[in-house]
Kinemage of the C-alpha trace (Angstrom):
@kinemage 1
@onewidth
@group {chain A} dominant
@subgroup {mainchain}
@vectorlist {calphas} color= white
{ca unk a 1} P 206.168 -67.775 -4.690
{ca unk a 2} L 206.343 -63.822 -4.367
{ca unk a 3} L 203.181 -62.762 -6.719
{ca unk a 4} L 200.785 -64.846 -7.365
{ca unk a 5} L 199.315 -62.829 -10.340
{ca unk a 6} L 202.567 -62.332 -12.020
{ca unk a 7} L 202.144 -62.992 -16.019
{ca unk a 8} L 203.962 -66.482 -16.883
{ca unk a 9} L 207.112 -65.965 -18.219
{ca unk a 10} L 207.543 -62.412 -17.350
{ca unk a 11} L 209.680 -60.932 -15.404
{ca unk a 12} L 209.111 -58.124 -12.785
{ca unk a 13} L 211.288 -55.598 -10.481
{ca unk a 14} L 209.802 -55.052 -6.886
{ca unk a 15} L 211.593 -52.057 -5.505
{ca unk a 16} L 211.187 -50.265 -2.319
{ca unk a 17} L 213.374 -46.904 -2.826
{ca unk a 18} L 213.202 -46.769 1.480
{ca unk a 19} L 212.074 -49.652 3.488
{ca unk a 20} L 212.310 -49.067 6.899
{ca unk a 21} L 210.903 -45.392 6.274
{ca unk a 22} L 209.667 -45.059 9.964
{ca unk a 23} L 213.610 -45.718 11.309
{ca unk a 24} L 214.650 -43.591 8.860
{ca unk a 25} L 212.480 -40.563 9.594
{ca unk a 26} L 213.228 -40.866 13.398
{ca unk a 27} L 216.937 -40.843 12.438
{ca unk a 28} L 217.781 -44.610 13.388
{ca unk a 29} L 220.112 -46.336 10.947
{ca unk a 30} L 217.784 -49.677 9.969
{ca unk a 31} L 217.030 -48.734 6.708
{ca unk a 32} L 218.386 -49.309 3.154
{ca unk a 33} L 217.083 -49.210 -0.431
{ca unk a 34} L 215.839 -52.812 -2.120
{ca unk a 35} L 215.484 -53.755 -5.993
{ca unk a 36} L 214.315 -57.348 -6.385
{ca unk a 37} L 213.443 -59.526 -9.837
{ca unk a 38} L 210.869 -61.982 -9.800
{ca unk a 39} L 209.669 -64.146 -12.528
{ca unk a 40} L 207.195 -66.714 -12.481
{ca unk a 41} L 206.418 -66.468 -8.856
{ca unk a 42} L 209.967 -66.641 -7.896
{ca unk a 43} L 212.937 -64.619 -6.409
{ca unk a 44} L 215.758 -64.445 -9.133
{ca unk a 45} L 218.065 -61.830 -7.947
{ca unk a 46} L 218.098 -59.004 -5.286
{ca unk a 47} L 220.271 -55.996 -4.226
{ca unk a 48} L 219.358 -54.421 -0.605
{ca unk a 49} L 221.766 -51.360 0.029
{ca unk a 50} L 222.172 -50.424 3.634
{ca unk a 51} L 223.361 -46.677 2.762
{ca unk a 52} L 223.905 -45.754 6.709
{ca unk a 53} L 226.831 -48.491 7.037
{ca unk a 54} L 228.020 -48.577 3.139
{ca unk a 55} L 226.871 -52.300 2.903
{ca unk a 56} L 225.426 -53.606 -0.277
{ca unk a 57} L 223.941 -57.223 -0.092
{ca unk a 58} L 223.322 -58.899 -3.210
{ca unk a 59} L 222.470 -62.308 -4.560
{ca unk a 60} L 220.756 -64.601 -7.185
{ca unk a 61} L 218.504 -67.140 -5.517
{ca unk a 62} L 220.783 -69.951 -7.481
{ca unk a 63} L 224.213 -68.703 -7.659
{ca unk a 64} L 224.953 -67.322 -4.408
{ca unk a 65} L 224.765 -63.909 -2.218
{ca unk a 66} L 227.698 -61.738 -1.315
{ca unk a 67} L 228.083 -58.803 0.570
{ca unk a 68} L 230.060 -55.706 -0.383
{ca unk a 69} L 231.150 -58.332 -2.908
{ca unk a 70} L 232.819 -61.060 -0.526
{ca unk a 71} L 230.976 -64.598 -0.645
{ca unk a 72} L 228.222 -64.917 2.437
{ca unk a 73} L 226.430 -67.516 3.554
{ca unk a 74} L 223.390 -68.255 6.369
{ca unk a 75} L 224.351 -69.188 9.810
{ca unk a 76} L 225.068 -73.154 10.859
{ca unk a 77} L 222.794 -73.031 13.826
{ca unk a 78} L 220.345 -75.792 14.000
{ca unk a 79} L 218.554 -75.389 16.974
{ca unk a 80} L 215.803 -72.569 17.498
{ca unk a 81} L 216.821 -72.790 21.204
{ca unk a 82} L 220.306 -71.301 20.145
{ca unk a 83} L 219.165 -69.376 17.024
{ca unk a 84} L 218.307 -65.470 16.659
{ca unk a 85} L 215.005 -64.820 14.781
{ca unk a 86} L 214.046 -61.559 13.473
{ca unk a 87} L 209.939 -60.462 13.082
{ca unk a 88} L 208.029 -57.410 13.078
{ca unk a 89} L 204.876 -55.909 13.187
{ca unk a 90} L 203.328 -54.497 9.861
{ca unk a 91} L 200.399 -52.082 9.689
{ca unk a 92} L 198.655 -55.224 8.959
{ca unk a 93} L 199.332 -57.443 11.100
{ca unk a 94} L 196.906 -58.922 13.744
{ca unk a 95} L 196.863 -56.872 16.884
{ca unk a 96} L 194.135 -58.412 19.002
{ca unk a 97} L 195.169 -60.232 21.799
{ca unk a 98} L 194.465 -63.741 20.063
{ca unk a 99} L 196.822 -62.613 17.302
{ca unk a 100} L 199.528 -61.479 19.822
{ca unk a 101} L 199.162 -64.562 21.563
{ca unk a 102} L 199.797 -66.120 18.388
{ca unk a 103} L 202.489 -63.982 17.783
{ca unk a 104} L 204.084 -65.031 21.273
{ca unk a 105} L 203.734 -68.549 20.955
{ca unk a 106} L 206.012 -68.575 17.375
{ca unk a 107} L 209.151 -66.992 18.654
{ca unk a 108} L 209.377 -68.708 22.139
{ca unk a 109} L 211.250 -71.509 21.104
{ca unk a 110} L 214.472 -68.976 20.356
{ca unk a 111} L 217.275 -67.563 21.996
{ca unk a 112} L 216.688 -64.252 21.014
{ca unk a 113} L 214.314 -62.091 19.474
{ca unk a 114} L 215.135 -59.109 17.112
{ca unk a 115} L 212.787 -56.212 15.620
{ca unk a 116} L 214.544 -53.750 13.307
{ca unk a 117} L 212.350 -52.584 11.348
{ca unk a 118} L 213.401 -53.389 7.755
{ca unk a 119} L 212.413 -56.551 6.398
{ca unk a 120} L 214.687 -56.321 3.412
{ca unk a 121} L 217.850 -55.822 6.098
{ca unk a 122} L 216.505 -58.605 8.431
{ca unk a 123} L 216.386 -61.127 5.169
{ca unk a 124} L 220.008 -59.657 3.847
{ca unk a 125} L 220.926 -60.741 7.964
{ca unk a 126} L 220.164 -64.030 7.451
{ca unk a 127} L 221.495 -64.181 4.202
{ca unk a 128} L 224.910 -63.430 5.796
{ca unk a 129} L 224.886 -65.311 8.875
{ca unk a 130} L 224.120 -62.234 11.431
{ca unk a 131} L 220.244 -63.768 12.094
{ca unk a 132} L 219.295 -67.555 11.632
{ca unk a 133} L 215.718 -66.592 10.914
{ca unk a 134} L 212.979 -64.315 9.667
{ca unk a 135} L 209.258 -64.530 9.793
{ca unk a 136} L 206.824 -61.744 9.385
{ca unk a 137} L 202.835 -61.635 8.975
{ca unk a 138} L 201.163 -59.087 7.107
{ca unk a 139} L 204.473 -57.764 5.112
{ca unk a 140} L 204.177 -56.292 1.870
{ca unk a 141} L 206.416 -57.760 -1.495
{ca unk a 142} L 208.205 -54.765 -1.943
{ca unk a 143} L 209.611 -55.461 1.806
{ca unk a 144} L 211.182 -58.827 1.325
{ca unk a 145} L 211.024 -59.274 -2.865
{ca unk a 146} L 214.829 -58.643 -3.167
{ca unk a 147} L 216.104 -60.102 -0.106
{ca unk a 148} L 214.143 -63.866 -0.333
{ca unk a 149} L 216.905 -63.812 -3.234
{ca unk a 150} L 219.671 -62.899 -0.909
{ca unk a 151} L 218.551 -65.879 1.135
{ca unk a 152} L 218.277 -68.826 -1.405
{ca unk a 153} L 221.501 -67.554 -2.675
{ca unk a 154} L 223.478 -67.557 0.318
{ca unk a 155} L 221.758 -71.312 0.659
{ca unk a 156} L 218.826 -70.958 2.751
{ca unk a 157} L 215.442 -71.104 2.475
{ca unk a 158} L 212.096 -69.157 2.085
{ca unk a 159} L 208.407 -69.149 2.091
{ca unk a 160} L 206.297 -66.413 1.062
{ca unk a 161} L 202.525 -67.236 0.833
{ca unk a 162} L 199.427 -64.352 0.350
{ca unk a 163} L 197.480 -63.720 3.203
{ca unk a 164} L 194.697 -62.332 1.881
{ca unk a 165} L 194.276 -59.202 3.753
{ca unk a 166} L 195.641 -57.000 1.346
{ca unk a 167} L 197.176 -57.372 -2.316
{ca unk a 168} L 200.783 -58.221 -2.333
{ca unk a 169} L 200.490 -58.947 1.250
{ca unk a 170} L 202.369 -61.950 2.463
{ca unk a 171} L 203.835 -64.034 5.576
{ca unk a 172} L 207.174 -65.288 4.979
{ca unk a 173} L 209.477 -67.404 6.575
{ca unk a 174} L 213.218 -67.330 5.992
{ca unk a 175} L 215.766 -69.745 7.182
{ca unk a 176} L 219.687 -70.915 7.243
{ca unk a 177} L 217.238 -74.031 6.046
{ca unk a 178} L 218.803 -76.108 9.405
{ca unk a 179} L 215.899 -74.465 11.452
């Protein structure tokens, strides 16, 4: 699910005209534009458009993902001790040193450990096969809303569940679905 107080039936656009706003305004190139559709709960169809390297992702959750309009698809790895996994740190996420800890203790099991800075371009990663995985605490919809479609289309998997903290604030986990 990716709102929770969604009307039934309806369907919704999530857009974030900028995520990554912080690289962008310090001039580095993680950063892209992200228009997502959502009905009942669900990711239907996303577009995330990295403008700094002319790549436009796009997918529907059932029908597949492409990227710059060639066919993509997640990453075969199956084992976290060979696998990349991207995360960040929202505003609100859990900085005490419990949370950290926490925070730690989830991405140890991986070969390597990425931070870019743009949810929506970490999720259109693993959607292509660049990343295996993607989980994030504390992220907001508009972040990931368009590319939890890229994912399920390019046949992985996702879970976005509220946190609580704030409205529309989520943790999500995104997968080649071997991991």
């Amino acid at each position: 699910r990716i709102v929770a107080a969604a009307v039934p039936g309806e369907a919704y656009w999530v857009v974030a005209p900028l995520d990554g706003s912080y690289n962008y305004l310090r001039g580095l190139p993680e950063c892209c534009v992200s228009i997502g559709l959502g009905k009942d709960g669900a990711a239907v169809l996303g577009a995330v458009y990295d403008f700094t390297r002319a790549e436009m992702f796009t997918g529907i959750s059932d029908a597949g993902a492409w990227l710059n309009g060639r066919r993509i698809r997640v990453s075969r790895i199956s084992k976290p001790a060979q696998a990349a996994l991207c995360t960040g740190f929202p505003v609100f996420a859990d900085y005490s040193a419990a949370g950290l800890r926490a925070a730690v203790d989830k991405v140890r099991a991986y070969r390597k450990i990425r931070c870019l800075g743009s949810a929506a371009l970490m999720l259109a990663y693993v959607a292509a096969g660049r990343i295996d995985a993607y989980e994030e605490d504390g992220i907001r919809l508009w972040d990931v809303a368009a590319g939890l479609a890229l994912v399920l289309g390019a046949g992985g998997r996702v879970k976005a569940r509220e946190t609580g903290k704030k409205i529309d604030c989520y943790h999500v986990r995104a997968t080649n679905g071997r991991l």
